[in-house]
BASE-783099 format. One record per residue: residue number from 1; residue in one letter; x, y, z of N, C-alpha, C, O, CB in turn. Coordinates in steps of 0.05 Angstrom, whole numbers. Glycine has a CB too. Layout:
<pts>
   i aa    nxx    nyy    nzz   caxx   cayy   cazz    cxx    cyy    czz    oxx    oyy    ozz   cbxx   cbyy   cbzz
 NUM  a      X      Y      Z      X      Y      Z      X      Y      Z      X      Y      Z      X      Y      Z
...
</pts>
This chain:
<pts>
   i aa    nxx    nyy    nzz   caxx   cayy   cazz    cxx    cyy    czz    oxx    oyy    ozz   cbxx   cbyy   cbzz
   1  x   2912   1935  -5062   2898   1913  -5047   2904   1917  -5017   2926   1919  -5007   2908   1885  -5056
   2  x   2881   1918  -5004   2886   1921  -4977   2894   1892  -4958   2886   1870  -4965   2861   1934  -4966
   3  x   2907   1896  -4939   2922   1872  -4922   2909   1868  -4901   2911   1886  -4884   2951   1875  -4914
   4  x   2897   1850  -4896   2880   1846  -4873   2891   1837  -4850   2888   1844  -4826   2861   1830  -4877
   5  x   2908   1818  -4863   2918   1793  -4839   2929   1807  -4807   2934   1792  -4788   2951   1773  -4856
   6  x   2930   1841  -4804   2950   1857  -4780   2919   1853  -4764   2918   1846  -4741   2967   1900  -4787
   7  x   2896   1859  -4781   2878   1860  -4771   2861   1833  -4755   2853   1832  -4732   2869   1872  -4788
   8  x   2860   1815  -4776   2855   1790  -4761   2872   1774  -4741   2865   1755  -4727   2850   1773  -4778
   9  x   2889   1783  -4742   2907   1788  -4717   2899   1792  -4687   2896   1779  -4666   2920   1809  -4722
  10  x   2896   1812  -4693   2879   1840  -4669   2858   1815  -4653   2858   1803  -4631   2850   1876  -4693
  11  x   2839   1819  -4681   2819   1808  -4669   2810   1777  -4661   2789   1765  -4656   2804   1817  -4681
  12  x   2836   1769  -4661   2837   1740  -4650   2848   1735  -4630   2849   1713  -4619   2847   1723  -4664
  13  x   2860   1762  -4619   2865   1763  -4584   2854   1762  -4565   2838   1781  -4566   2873   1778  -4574
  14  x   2852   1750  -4542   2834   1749  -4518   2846   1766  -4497   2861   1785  -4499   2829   1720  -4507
  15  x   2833   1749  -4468   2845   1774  -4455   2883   1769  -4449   2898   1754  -4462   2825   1778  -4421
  16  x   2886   1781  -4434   2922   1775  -4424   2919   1771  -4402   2906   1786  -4388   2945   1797  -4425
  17  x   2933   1746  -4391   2938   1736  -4369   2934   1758  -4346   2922   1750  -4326   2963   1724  -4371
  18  x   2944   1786  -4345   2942   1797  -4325   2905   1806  -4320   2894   1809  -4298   2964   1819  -4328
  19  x   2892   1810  -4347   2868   1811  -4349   2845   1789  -4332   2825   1793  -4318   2867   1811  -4376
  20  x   2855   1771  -4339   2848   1743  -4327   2845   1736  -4293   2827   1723  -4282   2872   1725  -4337
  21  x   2867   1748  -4282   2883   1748  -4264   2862   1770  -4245   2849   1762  -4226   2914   1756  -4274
  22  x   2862   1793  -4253   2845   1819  -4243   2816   1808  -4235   2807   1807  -4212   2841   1843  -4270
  23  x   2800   1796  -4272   2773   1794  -4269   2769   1768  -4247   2747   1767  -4235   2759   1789  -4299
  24  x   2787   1748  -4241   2785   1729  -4229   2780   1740  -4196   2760   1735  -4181   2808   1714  -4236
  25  x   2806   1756  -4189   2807   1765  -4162   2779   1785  -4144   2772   1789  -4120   2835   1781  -4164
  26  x   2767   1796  -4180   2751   1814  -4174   2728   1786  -4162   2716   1787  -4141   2745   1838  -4202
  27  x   2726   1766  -4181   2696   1757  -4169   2699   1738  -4149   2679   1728  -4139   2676   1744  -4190
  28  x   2729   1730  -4140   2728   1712  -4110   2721   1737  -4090   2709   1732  -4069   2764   1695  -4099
  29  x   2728   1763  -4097   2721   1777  -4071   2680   1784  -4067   2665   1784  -4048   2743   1813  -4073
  30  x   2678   1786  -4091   2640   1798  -4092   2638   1766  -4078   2629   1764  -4055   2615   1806  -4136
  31  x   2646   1745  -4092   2635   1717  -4087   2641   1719  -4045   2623   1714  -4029   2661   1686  -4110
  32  x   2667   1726  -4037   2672   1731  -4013   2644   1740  -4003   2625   1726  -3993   2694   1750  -4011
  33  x   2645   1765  -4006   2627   1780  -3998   2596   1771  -3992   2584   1775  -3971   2629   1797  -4016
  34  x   2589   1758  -4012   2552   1742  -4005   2569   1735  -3987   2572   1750  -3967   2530   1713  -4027
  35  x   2585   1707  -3990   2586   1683  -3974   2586   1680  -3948   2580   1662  -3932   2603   1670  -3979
  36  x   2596   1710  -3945   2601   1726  -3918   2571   1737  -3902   2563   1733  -3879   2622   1755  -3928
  37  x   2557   1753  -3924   2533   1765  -3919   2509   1738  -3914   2491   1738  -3898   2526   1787  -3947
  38  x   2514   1723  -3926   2490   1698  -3922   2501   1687  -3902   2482   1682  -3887   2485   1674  -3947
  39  x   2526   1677  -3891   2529   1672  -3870   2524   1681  -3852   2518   1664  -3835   2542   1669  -3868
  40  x   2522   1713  -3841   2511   1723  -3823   2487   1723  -3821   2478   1723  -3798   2517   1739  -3821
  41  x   2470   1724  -3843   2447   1732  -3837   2427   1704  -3825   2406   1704  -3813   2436   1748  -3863
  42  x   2446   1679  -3834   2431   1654  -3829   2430   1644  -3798   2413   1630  -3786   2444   1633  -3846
  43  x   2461   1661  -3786   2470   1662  -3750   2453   1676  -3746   2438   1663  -3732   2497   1674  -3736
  44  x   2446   1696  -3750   2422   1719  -3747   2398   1701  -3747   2391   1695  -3725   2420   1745  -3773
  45  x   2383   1688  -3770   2365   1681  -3762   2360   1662  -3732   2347   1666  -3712   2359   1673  -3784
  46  x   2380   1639  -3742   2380   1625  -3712   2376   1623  -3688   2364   1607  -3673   2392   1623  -3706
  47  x   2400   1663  -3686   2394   1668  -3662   2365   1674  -3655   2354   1668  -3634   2410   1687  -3654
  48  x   2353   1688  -3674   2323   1693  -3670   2302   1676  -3674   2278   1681  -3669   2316   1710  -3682
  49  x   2315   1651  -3685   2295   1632  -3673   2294   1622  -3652   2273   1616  -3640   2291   1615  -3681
  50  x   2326   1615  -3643   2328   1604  -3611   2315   1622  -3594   2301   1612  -3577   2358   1599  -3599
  51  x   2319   1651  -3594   2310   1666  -3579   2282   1668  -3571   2274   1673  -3548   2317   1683  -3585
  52  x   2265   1662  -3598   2230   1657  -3600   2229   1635  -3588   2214   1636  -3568   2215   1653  -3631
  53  x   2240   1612  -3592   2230   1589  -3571   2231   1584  -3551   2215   1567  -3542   2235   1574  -3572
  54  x   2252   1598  -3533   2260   1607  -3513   2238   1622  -3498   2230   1613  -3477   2282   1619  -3518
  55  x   2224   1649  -3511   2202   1669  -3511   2177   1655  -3497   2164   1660  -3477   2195   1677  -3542
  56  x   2176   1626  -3524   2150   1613  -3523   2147   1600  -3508   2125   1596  -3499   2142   1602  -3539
  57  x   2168   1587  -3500   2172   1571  -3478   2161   1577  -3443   2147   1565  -3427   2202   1571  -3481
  58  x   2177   1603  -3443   2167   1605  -3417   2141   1614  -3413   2127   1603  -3396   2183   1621  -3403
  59  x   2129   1636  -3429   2105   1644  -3436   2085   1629  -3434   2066   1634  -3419   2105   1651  -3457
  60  x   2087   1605  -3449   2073   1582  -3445   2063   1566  -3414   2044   1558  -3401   2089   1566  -3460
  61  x   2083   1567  -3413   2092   1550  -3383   2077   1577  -3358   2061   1570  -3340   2140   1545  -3380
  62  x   2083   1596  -3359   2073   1619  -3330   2049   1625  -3343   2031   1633  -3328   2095   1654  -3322
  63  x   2040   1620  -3379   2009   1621  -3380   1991   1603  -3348   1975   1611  -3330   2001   1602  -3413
  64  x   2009   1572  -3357   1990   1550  -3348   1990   1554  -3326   1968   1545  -3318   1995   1523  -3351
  65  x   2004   1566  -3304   2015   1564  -3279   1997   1582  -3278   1977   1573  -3266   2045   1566  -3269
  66  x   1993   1611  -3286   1981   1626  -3273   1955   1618  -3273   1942   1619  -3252   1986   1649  -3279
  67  x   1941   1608  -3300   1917   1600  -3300   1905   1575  -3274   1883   1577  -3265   1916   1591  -3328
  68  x   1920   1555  -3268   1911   1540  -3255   1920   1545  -3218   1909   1535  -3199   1918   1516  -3271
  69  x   1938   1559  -3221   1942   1573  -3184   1920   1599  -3181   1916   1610  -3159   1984   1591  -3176
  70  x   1908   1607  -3201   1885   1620  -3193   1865   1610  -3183   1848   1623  -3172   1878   1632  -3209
  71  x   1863   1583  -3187   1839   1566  -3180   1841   1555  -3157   1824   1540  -3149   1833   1546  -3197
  72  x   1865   1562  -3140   1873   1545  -3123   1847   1557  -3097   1840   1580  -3092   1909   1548  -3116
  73  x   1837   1525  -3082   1824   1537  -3053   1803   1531  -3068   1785   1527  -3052   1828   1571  -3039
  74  x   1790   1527  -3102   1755   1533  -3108   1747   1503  -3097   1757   1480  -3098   1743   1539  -3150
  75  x   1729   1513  -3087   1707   1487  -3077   1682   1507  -3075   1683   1527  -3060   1716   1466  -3042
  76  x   1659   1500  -3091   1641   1514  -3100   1615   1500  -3078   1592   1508  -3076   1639   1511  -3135
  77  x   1627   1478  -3064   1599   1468  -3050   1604   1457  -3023   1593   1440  -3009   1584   1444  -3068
  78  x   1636   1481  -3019   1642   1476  -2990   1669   1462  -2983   1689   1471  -2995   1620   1460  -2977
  79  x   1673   1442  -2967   1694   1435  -2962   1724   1437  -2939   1734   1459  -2940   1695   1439  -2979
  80  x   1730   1427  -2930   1757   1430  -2912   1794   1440  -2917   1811   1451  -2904   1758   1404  -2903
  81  x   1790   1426  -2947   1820   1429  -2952   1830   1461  -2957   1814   1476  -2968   1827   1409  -2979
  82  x   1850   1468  -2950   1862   1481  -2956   1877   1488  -2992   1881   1469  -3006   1873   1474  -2937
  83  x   1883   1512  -3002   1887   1517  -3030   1913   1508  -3037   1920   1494  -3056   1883   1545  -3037
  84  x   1928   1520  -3016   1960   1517  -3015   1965   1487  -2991   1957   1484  -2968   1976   1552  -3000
  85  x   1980   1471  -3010   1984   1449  -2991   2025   1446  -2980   2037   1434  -2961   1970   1418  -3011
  86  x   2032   1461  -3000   2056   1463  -3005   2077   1482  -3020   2084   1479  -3043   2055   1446  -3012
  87  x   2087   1503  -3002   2100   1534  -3006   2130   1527  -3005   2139   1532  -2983   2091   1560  -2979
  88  x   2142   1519  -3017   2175   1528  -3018   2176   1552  -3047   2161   1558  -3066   2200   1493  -3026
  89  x   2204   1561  -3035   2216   1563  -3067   2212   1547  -3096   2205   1558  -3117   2242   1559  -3065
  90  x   2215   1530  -3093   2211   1517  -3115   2193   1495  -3125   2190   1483  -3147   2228   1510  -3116
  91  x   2180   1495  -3098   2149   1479  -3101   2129   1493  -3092   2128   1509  -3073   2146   1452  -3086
  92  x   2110   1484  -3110   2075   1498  -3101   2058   1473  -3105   2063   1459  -3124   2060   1527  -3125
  93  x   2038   1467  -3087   2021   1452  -3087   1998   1457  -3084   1993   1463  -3061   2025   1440  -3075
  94  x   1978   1458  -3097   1957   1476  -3094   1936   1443  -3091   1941   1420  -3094   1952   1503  -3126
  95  x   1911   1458  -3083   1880   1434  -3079   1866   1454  -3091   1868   1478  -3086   1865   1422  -3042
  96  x   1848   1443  -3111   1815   1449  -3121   1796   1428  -3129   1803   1406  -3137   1814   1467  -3147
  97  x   1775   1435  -3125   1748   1420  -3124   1734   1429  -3152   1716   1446  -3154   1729   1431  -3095
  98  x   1745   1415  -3175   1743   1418  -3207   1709   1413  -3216   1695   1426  -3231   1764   1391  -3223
  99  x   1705   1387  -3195   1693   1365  -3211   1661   1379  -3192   1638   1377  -3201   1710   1324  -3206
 100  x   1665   1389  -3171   1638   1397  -3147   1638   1387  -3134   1623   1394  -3116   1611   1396  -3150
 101  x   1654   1362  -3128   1651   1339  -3106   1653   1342  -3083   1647   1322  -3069   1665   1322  -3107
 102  x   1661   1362  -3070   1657   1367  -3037   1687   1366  -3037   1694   1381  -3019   1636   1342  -3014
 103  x   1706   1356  -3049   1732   1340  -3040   1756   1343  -3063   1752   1342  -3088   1725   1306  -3037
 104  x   1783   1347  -3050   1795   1349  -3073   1815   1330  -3072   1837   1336  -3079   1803   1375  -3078
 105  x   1810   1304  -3063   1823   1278  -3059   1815   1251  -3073   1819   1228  -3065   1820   1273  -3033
 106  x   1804   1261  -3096   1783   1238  -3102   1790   1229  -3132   1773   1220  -3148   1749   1249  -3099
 107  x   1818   1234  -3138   1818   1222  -3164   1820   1241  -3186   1831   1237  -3207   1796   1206  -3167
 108  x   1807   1262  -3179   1804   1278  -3209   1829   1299  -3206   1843   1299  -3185   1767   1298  -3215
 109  x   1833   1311  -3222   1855   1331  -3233   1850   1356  -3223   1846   1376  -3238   1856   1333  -3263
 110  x   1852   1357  -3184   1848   1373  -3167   1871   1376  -3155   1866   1394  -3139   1830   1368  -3153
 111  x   1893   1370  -3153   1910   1366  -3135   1938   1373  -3147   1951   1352  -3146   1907   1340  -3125
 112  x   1955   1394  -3159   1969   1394  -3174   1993   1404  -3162   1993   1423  -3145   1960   1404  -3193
 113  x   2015   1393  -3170   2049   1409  -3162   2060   1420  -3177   2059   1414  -3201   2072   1395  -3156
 114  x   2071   1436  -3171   2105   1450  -3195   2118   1453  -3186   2116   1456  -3162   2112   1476  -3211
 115  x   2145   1453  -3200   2172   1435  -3183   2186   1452  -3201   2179   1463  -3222   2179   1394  -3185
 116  x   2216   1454  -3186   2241   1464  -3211   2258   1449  -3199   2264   1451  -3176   2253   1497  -3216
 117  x   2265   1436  -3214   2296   1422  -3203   2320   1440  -3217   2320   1446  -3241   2300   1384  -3215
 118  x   2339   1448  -3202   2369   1463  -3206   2382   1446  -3219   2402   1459  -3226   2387   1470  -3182
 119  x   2385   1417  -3230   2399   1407  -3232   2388   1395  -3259   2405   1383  -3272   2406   1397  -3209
 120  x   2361   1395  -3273   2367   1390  -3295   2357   1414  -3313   2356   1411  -3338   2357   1365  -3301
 121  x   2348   1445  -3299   2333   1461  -3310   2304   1456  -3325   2296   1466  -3347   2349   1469  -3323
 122  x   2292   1440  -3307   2265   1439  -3314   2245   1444  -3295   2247   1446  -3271   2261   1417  -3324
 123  x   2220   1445  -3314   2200   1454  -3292   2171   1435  -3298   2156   1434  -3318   2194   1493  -3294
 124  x   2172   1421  -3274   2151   1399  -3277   2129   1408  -3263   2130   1428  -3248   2160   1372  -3267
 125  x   2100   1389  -3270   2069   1399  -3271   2064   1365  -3258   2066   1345  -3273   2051   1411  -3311
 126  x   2058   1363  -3237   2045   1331  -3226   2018   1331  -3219   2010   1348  -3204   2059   1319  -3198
 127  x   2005   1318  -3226   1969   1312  -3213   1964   1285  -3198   1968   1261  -3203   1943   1308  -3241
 128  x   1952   1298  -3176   1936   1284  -3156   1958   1258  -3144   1953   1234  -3141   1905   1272  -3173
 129  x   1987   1276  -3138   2010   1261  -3126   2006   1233  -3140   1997   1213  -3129   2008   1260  -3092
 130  x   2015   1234  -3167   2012   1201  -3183   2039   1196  -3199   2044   1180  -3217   1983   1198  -3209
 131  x   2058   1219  -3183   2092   1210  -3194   2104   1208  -3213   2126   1200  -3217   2102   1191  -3191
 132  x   2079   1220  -3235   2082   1215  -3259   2077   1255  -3265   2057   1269  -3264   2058   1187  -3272
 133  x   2110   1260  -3273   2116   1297  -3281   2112   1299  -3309   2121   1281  -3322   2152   1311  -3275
 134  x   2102   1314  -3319   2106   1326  -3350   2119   1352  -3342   2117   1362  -3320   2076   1332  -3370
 135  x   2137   1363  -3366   2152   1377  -3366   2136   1408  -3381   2126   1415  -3402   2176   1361  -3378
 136  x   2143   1423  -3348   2117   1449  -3367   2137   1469  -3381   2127   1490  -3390   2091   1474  -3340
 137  x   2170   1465  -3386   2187   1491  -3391   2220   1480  -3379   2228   1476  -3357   2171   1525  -3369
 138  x   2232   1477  -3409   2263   1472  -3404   2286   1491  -3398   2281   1514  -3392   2272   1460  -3426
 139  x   2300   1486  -3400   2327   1501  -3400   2320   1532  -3385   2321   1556  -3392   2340   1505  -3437
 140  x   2312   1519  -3361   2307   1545  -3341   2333   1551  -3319   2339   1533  -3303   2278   1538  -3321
 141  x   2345   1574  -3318   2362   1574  -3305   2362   1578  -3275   2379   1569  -3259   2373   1587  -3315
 142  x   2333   1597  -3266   2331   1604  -3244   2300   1608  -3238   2289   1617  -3257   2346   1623  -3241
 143  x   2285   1604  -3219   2256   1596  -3211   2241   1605  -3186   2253   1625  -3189   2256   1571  -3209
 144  x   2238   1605  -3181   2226   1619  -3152   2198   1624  -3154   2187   1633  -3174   2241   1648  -3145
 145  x   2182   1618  -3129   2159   1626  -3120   2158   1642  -3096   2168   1629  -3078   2144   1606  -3117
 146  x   2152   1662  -3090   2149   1683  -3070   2121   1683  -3058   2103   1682  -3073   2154   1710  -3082
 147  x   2116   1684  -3030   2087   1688  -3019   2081   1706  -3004   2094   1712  -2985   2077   1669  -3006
 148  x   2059   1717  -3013   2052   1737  -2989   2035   1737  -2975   2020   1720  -2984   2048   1757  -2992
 149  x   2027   1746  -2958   1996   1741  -2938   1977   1770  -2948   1979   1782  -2970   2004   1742  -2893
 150  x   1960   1775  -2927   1940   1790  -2941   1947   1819  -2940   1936   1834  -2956   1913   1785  -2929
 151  x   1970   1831  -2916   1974   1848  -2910   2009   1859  -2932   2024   1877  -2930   1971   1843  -2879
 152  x   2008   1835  -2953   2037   1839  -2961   2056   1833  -2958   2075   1837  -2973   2044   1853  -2959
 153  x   2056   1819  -2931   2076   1821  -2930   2098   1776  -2928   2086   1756  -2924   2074   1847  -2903
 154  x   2114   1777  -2931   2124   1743  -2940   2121   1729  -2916   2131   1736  -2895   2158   1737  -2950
 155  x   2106   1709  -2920   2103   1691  -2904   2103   1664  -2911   2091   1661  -2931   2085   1696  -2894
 156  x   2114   1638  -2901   2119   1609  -2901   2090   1595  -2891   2086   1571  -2887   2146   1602  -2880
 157  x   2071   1615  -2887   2048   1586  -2870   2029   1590  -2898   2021   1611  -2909   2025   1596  -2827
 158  x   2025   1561  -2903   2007   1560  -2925   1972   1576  -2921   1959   1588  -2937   2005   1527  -2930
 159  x   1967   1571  -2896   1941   1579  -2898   1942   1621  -2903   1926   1636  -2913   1926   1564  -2864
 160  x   1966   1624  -2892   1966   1656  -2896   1971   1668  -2918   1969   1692  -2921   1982   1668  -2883
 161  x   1981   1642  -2943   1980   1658  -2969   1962   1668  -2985   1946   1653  -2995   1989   1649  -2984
 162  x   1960   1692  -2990   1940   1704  -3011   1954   1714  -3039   1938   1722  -3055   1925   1731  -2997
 163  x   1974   1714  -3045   1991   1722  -3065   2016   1707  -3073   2032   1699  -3057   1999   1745  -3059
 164  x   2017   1702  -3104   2044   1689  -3102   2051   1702  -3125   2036   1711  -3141   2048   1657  -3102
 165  x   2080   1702  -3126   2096   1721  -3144   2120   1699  -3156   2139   1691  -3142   2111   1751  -3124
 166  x   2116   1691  -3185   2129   1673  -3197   2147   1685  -3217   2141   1697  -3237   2113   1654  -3207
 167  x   2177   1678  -3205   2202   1699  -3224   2217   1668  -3242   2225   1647  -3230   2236   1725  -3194
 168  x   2217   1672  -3263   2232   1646  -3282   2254   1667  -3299   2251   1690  -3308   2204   1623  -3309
 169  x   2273   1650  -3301   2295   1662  -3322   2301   1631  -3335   2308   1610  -3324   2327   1680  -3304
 170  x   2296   1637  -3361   2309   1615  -3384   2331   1621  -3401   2343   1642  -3397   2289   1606  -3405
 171  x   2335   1610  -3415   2363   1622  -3431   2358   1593  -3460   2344   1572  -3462   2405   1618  -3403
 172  x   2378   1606  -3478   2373   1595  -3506   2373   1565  -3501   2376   1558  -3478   2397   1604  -3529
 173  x   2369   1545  -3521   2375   1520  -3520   2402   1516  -3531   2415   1497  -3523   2357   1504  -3533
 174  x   2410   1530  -3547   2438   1529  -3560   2451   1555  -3555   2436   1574  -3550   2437   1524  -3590
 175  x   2480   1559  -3557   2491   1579  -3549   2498   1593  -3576   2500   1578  -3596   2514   1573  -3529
 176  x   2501   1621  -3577   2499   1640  -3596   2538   1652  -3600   2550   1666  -3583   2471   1665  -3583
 177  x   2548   1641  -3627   2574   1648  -3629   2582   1678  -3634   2605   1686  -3636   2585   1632  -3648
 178  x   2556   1694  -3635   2565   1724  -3643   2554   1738  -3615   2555   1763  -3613   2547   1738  -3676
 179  x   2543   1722  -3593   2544   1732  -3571   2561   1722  -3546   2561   1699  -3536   2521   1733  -3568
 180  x   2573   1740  -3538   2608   1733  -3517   2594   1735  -3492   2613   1746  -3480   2642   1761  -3517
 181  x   2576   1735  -3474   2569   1736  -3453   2555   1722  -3448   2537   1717  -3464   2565   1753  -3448
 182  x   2555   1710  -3423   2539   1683  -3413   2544   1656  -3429   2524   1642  -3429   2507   1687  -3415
 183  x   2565   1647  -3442   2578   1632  -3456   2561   1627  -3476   2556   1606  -3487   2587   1612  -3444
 184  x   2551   1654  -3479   2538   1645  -3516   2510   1640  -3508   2495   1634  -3527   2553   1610  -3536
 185  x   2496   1642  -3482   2467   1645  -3478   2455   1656  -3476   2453   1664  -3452   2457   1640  -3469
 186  x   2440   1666  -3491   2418   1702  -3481   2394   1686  -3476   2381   1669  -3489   2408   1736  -3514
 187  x   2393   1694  -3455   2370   1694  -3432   2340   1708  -3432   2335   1722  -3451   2383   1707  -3408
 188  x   2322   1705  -3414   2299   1726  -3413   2283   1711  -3381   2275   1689  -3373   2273   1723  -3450
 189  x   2286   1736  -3371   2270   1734  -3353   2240   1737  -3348   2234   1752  -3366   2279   1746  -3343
 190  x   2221   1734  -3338   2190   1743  -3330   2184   1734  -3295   2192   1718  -3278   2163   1722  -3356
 191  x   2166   1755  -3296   2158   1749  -3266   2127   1756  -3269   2124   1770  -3289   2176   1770  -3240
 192  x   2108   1752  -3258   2075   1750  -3248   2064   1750  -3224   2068   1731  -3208   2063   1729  -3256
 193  x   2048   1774  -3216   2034   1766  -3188   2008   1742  -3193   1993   1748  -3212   2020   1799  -3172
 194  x   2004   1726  -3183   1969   1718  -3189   1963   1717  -3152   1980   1715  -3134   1963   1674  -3213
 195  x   1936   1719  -3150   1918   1726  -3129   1899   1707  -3126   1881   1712  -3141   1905   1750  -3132
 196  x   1896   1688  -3114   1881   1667  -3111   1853   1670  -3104   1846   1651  -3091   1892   1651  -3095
 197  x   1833   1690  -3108   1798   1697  -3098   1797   1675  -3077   1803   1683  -3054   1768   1693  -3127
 198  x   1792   1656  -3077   1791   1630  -3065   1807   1626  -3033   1799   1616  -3012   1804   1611  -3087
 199  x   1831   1636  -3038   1845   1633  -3011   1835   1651  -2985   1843   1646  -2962   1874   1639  -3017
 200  x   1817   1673  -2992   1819   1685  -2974   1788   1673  -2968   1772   1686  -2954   1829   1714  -2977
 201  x   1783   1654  -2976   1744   1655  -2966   1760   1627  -2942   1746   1616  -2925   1704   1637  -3004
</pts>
């Protein structure tokens, strides 16, 4: 008669504590490992979304600017005013005659500013001096408008501008912990010539 019981023995053993011990350590580290890999890749996305909005942001904003300082000076049926009413660094004031009216004082959405203030990093869009700013582009760090006259070269008198050269630098809305420079803000600069047809008639 054969004796089983050495055998059912055997096979009623599991693993051994040191077994246990191994397979355990093995799957906190794989488990490590995602938790690690999904974490990065989710900072990763972030950063590349902050960075896209950032992108769109200014893009957006030197679209509008360039589109509507090209117009500066149109009056299609004549007129006195001047295109450029107002040349700093950080302000431009342009006049156009939208509507045909002879005049670019009259109410309609001829008369427009852009502004940067240093102090809250924004860049404001005003019509027809009514004190009331919308915000064309945030978290701008640095801004500038440059003018030139016809020969090239920089000049301060409004009537001699024929060129303006608009340089903006923005930076993230949130700061980036896997980037150590600029306290965690990556930046992007752009600059644009636009040429006003209009200013020189």
């Amino acid at each position: 008669m054969i004796d089983l019981s050495e055998h059912k023995f055997r096979s009623a053993v599991g693993f051994t504590l040191m077994e246990l011990l191994v397979a355990m350590t093995i799957g906190l580290v794989v488990l490590g490992g995602i938790a690690k890999t999904f974490t990065a890749q989710s900072r990763q996305n972030t950063a590349e979304e902050q960075i896209g909005q950032m992108q769109q942001n200014v893009r957006g904003a030197l679209d509008l600017m360039l589109r509507e300082i090209q117009m500066a000076g149109y009056k299609p049926v004549g007129g006195t005013f001047n295109g450029i009413q107002t040349s700093t660094s950080t302000t431009l004031r342009i006049k156009l005659d939208l509507d045909s009216s002879g005049v670019a004082t009259d109410g309609t959405t001829d008369d427009i500013s852009y502004a940067f203030d240093n102090s809250t990093g924004l860049v404001t869009r005003t019509l027809n001096n009514s004190g009331a700013s919308a915000t064309v582009a945030d978290n701008i760090t640095a801004f500038t408008f440059t003018y030139l006259d016809a020969n090239g070269a920089s000049t301060t008198t409004n009537t001699s501008v024929r060129r303006i050269t608009i340089n903006i630098t923005a930076r993230t809305a949130k700061p980036d912990p896997s980037y150590t420079s600029n306290g965690g803000y990556r930046t992007y600069q752009i600059s644009a010539d636009v040429t006003p047809p209009n200013l020189a008639l």
